[in-house]
PyMOL Python script that loads the backbone (N, CA, C, O; Angstrom):
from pymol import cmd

cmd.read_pdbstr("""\
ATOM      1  N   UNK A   1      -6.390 -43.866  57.717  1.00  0.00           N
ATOM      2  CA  UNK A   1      -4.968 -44.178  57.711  1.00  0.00           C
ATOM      3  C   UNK A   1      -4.400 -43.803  59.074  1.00  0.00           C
ATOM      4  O   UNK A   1      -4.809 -42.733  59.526  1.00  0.00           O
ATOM      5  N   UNK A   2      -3.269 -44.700  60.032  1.00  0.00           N
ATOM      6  CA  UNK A   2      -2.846 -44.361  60.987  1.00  0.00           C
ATOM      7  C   UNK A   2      -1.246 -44.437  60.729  1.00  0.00           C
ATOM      8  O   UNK A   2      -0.498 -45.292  60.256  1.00  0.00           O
ATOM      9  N   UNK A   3      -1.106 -43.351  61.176  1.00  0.00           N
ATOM     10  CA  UNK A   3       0.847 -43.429  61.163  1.00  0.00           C
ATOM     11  C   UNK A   3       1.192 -43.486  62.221  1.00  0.00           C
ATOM     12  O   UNK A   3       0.669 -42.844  63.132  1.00  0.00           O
ATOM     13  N   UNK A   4       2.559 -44.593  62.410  1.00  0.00           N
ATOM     14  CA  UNK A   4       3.191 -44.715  63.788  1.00  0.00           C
ATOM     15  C   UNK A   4       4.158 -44.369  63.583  1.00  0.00           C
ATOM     16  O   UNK A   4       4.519 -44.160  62.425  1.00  0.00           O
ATOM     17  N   UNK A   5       4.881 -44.192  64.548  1.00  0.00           N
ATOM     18  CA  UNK A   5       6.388 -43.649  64.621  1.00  0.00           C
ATOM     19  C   UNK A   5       6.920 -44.719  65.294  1.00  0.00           C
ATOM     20  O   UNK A   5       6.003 -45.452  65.662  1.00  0.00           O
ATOM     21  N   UNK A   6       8.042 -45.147  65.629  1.00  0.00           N
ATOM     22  CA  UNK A   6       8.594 -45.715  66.597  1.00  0.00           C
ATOM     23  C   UNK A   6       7.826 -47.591  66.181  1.00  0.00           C
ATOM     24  O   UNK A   6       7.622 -48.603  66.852  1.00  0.00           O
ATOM     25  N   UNK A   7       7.670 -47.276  65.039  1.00  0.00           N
ATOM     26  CA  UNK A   7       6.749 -49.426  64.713  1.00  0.00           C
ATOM     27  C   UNK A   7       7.739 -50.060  64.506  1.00  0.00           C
ATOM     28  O   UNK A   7       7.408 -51.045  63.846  1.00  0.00           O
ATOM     29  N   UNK A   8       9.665 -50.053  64.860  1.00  0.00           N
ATOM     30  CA  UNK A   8       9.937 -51.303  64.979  1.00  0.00           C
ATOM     31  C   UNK A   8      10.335 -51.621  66.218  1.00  0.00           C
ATOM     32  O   UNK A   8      11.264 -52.428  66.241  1.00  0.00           O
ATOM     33  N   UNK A   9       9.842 -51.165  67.506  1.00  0.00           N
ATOM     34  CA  UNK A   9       9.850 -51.086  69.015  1.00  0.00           C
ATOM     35  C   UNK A   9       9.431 -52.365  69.076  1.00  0.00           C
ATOM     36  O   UNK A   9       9.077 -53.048  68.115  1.00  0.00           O
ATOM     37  N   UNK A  10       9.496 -52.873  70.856  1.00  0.00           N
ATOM     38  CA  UNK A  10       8.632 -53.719  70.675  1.00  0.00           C
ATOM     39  C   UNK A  10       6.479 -53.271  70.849  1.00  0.00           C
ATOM     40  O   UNK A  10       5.582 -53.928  70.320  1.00  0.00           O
ATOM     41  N   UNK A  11       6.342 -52.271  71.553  1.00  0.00           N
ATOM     42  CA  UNK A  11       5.147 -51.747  71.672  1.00  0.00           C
ATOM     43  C   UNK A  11       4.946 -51.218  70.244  1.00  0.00           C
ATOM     44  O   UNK A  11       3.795 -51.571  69.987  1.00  0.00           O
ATOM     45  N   UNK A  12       5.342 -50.682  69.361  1.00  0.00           N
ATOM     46  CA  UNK A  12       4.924 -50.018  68.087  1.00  0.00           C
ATOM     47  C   UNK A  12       4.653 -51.495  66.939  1.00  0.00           C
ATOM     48  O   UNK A  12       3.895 -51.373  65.976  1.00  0.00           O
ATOM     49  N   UNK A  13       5.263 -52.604  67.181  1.00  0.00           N
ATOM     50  CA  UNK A  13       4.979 -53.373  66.457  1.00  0.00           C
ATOM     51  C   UNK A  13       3.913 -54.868  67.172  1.00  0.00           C
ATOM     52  O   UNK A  13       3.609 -55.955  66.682  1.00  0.00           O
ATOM     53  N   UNK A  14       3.696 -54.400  68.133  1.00  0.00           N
ATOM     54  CA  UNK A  14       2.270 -55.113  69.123  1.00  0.00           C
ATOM     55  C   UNK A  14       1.190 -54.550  68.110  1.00  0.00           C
ATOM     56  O   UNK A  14       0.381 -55.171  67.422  1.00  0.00           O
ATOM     57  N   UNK A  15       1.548 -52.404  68.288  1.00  0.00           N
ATOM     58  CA  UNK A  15       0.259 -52.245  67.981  1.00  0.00           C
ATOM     59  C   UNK A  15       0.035 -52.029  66.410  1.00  0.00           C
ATOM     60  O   UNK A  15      -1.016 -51.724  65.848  1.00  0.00           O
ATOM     61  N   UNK A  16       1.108 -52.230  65.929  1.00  0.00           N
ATOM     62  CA  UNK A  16       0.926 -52.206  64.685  1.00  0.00           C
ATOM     63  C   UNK A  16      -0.181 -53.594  63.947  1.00  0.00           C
ATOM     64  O   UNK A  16      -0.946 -53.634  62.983  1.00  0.00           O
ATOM     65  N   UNK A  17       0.238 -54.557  64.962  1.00  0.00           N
ATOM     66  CA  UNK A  17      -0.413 -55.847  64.721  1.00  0.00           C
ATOM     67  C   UNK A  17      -1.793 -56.251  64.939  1.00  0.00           C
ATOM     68  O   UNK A  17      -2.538 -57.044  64.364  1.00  0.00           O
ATOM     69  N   UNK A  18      -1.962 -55.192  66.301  1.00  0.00           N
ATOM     70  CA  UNK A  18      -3.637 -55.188  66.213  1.00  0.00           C
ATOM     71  C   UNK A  18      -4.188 -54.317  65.565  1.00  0.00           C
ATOM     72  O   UNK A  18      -5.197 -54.824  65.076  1.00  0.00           O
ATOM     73  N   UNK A  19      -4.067 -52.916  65.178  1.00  0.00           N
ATOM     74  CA  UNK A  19      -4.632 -52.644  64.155  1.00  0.00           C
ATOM     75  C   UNK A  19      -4.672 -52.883  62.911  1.00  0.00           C
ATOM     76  O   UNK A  19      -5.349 -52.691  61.901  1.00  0.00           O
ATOM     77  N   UNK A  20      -3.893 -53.283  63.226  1.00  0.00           N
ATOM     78  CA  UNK A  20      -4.362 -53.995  61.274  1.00  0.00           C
ATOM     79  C   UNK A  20      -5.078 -55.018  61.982  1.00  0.00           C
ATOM     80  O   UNK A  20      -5.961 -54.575  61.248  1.00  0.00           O
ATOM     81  N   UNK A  21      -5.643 -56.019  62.724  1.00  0.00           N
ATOM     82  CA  UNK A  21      -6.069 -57.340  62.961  1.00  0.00           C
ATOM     83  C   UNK A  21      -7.939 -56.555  62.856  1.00  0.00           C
ATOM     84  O   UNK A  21      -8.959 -57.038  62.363  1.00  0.00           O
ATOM     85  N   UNK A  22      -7.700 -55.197  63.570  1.00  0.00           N
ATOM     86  CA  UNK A  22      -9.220 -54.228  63.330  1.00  0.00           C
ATOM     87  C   UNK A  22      -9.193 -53.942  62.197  1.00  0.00           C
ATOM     88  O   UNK A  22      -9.934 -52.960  62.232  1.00  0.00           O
ATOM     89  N   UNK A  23      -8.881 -54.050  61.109  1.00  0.00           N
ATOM     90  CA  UNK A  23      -8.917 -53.585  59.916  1.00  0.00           C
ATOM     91  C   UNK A  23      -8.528 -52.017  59.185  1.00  0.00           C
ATOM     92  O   UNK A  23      -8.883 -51.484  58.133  1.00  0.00           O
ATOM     93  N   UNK A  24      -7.402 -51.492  60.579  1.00  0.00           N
ATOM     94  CA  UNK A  24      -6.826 -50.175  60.215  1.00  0.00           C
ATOM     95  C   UNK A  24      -5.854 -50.671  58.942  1.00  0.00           C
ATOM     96  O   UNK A  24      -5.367 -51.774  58.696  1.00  0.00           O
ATOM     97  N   UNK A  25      -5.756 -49.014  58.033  1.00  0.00           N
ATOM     98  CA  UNK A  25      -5.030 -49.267  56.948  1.00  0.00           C
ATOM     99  C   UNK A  25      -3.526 -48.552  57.782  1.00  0.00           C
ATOM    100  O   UNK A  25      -3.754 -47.489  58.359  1.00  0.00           O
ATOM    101  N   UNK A  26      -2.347 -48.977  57.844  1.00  0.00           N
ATOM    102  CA  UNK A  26      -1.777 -48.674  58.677  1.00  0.00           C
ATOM    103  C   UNK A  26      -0.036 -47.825  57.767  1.00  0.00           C
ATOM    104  O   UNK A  26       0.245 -48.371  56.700  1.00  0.00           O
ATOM    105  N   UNK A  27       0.793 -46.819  58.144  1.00  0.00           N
ATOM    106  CA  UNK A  27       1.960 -46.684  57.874  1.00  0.00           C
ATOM    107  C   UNK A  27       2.587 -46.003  58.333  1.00  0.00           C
ATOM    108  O   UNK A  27       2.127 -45.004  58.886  1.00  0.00           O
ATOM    109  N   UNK A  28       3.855 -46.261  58.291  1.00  0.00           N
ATOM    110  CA  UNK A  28       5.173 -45.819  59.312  1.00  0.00           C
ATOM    111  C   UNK A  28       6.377 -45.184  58.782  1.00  0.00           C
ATOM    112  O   UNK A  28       6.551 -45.266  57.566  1.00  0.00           O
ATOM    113  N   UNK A  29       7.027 -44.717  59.320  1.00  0.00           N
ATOM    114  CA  UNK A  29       8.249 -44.116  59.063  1.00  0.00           C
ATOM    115  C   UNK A  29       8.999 -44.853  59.782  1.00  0.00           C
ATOM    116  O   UNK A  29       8.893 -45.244  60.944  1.00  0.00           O
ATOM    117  N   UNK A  30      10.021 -45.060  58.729  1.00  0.00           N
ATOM    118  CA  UNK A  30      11.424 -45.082  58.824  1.00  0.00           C
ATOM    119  C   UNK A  30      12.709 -45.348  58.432  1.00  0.00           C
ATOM    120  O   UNK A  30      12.810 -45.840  57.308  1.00  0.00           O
ATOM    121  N   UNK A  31      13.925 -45.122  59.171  1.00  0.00           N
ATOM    122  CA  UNK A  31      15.563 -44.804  58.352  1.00  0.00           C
ATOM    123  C   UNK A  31      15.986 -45.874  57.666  1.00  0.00           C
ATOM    124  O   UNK A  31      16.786 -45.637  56.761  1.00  0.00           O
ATOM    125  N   UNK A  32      15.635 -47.109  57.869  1.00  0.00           N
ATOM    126  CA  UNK A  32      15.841 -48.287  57.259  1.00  0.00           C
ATOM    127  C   UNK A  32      14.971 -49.472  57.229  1.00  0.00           C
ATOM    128  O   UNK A  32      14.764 -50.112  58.260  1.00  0.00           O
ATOM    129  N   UNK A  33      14.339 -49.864  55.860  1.00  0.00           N
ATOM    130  CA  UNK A  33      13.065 -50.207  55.762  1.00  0.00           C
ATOM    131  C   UNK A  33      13.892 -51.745  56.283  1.00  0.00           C
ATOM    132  O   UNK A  33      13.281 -52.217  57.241  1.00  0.00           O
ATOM    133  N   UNK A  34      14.782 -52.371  55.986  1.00  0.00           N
ATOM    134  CA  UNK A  34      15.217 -53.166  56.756  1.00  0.00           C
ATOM    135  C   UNK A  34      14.603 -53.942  58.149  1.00  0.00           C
ATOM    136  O   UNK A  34      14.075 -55.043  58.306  1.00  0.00           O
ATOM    137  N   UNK A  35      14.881 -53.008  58.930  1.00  0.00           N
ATOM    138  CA  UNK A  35      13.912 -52.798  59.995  1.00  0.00           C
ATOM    139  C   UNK A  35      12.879 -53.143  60.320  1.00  0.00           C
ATOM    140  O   UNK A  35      12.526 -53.741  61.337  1.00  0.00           O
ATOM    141  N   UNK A  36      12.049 -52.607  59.051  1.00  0.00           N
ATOM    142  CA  UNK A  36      10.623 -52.994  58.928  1.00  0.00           C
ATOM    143  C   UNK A  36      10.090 -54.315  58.405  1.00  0.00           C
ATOM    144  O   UNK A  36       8.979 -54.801  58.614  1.00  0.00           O
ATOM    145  N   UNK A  37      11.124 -54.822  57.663  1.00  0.00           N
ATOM    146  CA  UNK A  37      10.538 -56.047  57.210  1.00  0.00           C
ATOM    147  C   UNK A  37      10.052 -57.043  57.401  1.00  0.00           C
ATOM    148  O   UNK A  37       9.811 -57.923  56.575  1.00  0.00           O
ATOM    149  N   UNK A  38       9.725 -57.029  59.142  1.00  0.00           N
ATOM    150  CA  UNK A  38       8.932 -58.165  59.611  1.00  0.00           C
ATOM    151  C   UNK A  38       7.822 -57.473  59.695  1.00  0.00           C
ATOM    152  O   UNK A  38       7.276 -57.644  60.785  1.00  0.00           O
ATOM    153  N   UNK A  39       7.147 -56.611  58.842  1.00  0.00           N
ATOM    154  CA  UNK A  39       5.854 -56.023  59.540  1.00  0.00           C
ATOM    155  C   UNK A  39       5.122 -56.628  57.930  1.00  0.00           C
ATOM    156  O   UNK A  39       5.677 -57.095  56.935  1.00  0.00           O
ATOM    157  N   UNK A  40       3.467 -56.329  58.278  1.00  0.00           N
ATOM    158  CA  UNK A  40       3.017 -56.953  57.370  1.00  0.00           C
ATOM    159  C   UNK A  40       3.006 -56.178  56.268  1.00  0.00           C
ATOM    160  O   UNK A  40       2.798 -54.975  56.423  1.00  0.00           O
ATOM    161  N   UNK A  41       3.225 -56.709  54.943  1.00  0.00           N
ATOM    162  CA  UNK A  41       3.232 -55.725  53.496  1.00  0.00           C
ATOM    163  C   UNK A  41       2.206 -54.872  53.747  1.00  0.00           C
ATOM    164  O   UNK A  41       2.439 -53.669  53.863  1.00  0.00           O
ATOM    165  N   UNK A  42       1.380 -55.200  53.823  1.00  0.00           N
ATOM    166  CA  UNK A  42       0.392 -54.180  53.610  1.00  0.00           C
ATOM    167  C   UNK A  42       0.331 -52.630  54.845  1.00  0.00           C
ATOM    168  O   UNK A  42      -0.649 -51.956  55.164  1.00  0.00           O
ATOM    169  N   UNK A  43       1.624 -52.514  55.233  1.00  0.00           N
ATOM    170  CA  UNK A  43       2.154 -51.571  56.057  1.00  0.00           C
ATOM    171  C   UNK A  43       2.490 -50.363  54.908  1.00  0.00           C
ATOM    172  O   UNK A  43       3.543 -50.413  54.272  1.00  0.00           O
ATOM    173  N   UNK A  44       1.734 -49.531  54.749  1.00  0.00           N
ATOM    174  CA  UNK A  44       2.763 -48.517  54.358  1.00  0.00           C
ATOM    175  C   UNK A  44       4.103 -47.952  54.788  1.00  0.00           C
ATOM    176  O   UNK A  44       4.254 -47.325  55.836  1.00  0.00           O
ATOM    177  N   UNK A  45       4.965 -48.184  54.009  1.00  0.00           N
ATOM    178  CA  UNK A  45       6.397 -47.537  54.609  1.00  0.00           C
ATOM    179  C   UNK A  45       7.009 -46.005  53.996  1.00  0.00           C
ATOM    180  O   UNK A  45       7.173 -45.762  52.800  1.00  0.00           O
ATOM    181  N   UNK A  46       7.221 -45.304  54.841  1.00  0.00           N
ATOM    182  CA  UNK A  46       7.973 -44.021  54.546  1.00  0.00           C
ATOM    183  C   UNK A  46       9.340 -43.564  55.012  1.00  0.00           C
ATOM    184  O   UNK A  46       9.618 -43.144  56.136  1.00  0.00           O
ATOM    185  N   UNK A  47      10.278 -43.735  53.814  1.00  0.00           N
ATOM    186  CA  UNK A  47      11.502 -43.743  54.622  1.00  0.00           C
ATOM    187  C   UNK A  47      12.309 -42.750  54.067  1.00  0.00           C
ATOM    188  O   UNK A  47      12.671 -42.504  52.916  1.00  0.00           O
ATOM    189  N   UNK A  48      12.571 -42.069  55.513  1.00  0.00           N
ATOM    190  CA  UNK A  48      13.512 -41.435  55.610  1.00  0.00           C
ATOM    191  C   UNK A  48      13.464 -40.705  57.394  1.00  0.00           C
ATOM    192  O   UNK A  48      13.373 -41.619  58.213  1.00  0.00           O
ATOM    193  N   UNK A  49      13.500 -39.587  57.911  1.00  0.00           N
ATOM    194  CA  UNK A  49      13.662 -39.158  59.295  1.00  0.00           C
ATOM    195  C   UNK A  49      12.528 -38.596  60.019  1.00  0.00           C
ATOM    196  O   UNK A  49      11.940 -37.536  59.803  1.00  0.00           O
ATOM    197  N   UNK A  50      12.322 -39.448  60.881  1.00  0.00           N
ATOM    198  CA  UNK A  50      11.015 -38.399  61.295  1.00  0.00           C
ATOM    199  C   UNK A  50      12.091 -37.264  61.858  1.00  0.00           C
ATOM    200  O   UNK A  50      11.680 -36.159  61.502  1.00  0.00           O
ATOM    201  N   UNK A  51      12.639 -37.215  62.193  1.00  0.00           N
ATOM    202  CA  UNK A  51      12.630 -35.453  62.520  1.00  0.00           C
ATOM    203  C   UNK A  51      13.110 -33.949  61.118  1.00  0.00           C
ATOM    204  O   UNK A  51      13.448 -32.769  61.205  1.00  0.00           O
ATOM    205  N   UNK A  52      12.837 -35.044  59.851  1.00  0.00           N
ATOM    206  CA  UNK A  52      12.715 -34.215  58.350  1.00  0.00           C
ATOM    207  C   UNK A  52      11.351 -33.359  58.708  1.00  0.00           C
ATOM    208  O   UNK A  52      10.608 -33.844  59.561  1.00  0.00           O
ATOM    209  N   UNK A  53      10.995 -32.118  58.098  1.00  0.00           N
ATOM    210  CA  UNK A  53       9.611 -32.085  58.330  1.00  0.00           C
ATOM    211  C   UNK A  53       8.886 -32.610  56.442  1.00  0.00           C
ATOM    212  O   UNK A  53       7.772 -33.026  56.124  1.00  0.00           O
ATOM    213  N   UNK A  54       9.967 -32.364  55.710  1.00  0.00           N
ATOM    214  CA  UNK A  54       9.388 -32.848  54.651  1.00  0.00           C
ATOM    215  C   UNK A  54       8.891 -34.578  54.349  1.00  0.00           C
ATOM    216  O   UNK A  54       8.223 -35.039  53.423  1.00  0.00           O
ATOM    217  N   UNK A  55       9.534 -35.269  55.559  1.00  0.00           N
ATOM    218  CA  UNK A  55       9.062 -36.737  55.431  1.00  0.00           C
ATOM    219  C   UNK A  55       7.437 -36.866  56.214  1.00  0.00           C
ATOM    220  O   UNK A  55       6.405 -37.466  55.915  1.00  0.00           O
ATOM    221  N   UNK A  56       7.843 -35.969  57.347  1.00  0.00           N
ATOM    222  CA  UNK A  56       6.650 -35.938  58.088  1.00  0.00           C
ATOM    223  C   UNK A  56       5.828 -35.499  57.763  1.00  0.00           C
ATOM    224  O   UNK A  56       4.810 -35.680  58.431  1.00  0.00           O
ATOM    225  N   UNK A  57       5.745 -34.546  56.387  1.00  0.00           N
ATOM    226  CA  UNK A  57       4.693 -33.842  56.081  1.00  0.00           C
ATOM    227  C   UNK A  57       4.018 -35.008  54.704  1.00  0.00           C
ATOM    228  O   UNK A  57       2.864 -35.020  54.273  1.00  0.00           O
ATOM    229  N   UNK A  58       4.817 -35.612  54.407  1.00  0.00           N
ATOM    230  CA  UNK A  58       4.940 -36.846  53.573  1.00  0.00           C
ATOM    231  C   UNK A  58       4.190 -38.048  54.088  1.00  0.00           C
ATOM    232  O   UNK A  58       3.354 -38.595  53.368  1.00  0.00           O
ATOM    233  N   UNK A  59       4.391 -38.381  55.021  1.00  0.00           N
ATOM    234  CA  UNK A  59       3.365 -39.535  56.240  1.00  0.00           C
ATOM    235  C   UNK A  59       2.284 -38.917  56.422  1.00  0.00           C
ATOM    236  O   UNK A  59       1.307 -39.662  56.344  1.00  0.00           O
ATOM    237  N   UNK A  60       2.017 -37.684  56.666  1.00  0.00           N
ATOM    238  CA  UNK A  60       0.808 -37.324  57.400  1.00  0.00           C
ATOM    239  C   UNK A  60      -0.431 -37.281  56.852  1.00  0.00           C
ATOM    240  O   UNK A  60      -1.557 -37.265  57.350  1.00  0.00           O
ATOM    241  N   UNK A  61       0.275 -37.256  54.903  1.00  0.00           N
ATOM    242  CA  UNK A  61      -1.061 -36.930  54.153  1.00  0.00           C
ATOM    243  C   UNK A  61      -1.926 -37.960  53.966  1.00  0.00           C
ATOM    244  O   UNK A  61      -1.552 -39.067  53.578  1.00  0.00           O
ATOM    245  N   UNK A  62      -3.222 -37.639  54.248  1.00  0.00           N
ATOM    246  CA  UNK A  62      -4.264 -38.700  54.319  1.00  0.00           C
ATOM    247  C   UNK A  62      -4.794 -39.677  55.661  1.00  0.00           C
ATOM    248  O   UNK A  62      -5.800 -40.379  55.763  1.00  0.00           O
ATOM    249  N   UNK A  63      -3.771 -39.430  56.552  1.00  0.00           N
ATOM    250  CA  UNK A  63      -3.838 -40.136  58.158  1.00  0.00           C
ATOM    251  C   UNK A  63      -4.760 -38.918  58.983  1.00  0.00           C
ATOM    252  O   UNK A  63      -4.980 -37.708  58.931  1.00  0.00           O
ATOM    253  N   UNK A  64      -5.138 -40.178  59.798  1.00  0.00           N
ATOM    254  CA  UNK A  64      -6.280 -39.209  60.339  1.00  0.00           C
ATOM    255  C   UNK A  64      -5.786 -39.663  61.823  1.00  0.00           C
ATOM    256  O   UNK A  64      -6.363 -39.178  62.797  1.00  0.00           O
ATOM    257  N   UNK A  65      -4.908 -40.429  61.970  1.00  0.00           N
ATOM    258  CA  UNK A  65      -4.603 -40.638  63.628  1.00  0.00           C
ATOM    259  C   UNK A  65      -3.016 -40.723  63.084  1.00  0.00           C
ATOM    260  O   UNK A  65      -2.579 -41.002  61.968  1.00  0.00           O
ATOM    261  N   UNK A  66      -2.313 -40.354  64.376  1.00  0.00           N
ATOM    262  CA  UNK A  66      -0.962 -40.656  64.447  1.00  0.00           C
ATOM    263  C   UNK A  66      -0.874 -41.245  66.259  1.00  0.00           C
ATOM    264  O   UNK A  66      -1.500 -40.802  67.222  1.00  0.00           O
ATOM    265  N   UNK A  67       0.303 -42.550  66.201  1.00  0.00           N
ATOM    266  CA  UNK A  67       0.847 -42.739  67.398  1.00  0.00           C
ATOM    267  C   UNK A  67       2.440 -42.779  67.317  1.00  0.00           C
ATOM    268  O   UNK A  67       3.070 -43.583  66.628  1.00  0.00           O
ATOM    269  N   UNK A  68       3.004 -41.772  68.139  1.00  0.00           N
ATOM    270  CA  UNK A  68       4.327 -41.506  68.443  1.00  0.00           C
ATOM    271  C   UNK A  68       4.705 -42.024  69.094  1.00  0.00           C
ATOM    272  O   UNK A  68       4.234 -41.846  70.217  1.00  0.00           O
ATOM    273  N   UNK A  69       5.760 -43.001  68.969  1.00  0.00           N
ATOM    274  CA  UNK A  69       6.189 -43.886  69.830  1.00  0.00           C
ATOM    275  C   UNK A  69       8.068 -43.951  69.826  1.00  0.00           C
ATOM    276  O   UNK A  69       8.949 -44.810  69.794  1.00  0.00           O
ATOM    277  N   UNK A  70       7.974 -42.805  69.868  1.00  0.00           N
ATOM    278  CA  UNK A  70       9.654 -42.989  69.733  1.00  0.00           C
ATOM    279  C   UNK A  70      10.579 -43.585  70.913  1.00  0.00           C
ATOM    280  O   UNK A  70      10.111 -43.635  72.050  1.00  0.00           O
ATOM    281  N   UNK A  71      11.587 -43.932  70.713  1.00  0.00           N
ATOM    282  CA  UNK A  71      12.798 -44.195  71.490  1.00  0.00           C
ATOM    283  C   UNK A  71      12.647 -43.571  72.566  1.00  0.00           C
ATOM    284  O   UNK A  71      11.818 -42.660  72.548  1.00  0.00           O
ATOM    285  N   UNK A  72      13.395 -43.853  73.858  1.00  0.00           N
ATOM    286  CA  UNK A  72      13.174 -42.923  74.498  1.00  0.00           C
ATOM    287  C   UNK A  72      14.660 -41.817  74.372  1.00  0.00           C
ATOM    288  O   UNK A  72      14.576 -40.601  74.542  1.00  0.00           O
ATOM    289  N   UNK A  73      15.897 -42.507  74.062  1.00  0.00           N
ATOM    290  CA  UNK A  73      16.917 -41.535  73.074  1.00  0.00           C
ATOM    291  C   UNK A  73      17.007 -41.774  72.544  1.00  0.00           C
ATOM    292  O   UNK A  73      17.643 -42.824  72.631  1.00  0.00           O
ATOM    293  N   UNK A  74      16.671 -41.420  71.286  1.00  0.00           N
ATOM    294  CA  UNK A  74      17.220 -41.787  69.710  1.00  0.00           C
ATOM    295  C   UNK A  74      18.845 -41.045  69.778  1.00  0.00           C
ATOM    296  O   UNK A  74      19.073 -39.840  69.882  1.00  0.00           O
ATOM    297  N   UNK A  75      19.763 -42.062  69.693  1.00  0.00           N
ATOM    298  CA  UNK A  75      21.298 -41.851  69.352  1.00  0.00           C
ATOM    299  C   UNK A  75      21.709 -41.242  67.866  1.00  0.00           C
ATOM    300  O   UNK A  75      22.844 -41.354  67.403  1.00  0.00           O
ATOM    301  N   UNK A  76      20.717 -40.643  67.255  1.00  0.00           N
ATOM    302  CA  UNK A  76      21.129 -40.188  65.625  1.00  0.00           C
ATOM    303  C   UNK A  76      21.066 -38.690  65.630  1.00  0.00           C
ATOM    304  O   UNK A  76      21.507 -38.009  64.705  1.00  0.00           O
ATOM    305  N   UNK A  77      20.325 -38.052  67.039  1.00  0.00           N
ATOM    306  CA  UNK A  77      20.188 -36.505  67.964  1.00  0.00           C
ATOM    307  C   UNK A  77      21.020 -36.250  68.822  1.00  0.00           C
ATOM    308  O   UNK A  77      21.354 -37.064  69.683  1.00  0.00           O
ATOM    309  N   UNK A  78      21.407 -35.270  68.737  1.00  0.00           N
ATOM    310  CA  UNK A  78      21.494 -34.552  70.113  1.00  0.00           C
ATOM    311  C   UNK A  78      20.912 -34.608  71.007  1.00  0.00           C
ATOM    312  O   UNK A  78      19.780 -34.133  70.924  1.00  0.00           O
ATOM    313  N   UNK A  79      21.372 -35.249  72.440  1.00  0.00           N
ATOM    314  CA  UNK A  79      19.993 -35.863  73.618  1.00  0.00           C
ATOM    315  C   UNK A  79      19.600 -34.199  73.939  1.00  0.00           C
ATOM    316  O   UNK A  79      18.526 -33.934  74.479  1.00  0.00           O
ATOM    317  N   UNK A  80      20.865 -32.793  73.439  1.00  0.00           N
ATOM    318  CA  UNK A  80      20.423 -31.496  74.714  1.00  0.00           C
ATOM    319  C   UNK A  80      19.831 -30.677  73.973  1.00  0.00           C
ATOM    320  O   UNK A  80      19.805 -29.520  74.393  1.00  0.00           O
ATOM    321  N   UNK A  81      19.135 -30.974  72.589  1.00  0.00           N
ATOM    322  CA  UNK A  81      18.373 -30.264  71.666  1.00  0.00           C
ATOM    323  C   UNK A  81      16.488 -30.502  72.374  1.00  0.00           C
ATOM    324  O   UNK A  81      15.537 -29.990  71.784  1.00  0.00           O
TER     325      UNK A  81
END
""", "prot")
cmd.dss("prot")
cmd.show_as("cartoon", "prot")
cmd.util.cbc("prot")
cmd.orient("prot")
């Protein structure tokens, strides 16, 4: 299992597309599955914040790779935290 962060970017949803095309089982986080709905079903979705640790601890189970691909500011933070 690989979890991405940041898969409705345009780079997080490139690579969301080739791994699954390798036959990764693939899933993501995030605030509004909305968002996600151009990705392929067979995306696992986890929604709610990556910066929860209870969501993140929620994604992580069973993934054996993660790619972080966040924003480079996410506007829902504090940029001076």
């Amino acid at each position: 299992m690989i979890l991405v962060t940041g898969a409705t970017g345009n780079i997080g949803t490139e690579l969301i597309k080739q791994l699954l095309s390798d036959g990764a089982r693939m899933r993501v986080i995030t605030r509004d599955e909305k968002k996600v709905s151009h990705l392929d079903p067979a995306v696992e979705r986890v929604i709610g914040d990556r910066h929860d640790p209870s969501i993140v601890r929620q994604a992580l189970q069973g993934a054996d790779k993660v790619f972080l691909l966040p924003a480079l500011l996410d506007k829902s933070h504090d940029a001076d935290r």
